[in-house]
N, C-alpha and C positions, 0 to 999 in steps of 0.2 A: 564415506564413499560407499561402503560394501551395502549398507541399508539403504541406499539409491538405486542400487544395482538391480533390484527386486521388485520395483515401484513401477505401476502401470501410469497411463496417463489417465484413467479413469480415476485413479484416488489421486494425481493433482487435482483433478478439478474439483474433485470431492474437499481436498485441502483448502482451495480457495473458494469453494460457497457455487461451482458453476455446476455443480451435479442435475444441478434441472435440466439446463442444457443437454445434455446427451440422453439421459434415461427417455425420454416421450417417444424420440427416435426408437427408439433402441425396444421399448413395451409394442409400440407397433408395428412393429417387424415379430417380436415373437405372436403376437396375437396370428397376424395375417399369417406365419409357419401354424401354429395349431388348427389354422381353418384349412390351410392345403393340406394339413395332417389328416384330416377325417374326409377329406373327398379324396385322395388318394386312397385311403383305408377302404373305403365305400368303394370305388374302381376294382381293387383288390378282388374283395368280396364278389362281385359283380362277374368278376372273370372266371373266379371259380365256380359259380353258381353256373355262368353258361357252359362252364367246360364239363360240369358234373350231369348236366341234362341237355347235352349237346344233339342224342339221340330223340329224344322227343321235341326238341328245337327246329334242326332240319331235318329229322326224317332220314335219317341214315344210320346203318349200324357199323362197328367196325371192320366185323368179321364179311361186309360184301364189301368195303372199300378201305383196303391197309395201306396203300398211299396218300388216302385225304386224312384218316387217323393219324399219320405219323404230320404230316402237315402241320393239321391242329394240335398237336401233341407238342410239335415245336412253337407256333406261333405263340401258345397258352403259356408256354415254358418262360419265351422270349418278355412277355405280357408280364407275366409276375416279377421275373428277373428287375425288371425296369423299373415297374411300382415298388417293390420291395427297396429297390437303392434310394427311391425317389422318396418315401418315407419315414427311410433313415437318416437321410437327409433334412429334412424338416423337422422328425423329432428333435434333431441337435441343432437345429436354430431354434425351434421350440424353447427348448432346456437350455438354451446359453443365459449366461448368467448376463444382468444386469451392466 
């Protein structure tokens, strides 16, 4: 009993010869995570690219407007916050095993 106690239902089926069955699932889902993984990254990118030439973007500096600064400052913040979760997220469907 105590070596049952440890046993997923992924190595039954492995025991009984159905391992095909679940893996196809299972490869296409992580594939599809590695593809949301690199356009989330690419978004990432993209946000701090705008946030670091925000000034030559719209044409505003911070020093005439420190409450659309602080705005941007939060929205960018909010921006990465999300992608960053949203990421780490997919790498670990990414990386789930088999």
């Amino acid at each position: 009993m105590p070596v049952k106690m440890f046993e997923t239902r992924s190595q039954a089926w492995r025991e009984v010869g159905l391992e095909g069955q679940i893996a196809p699932g299972q490869a296409r889902r992580a594939r599809r995570a590695r593809l949301e993984t690199v356009v989330l990254m690419v978004l990432f990118v993209g946000v701090v690219l705008v946030y670091e030439n925000r000034a030559s973007l719209f044409g505003y500096h911070a020093s005439s407007s420190p409450a659309l600064e602080r705005g941007v400052q939060i929205a960018a913040t909010l921006l990465l916050l999300v992608l960053g979760w949203a990421i780490a997220r997919e790498v670990g469907r990414a990386l789930r095993p088999y």
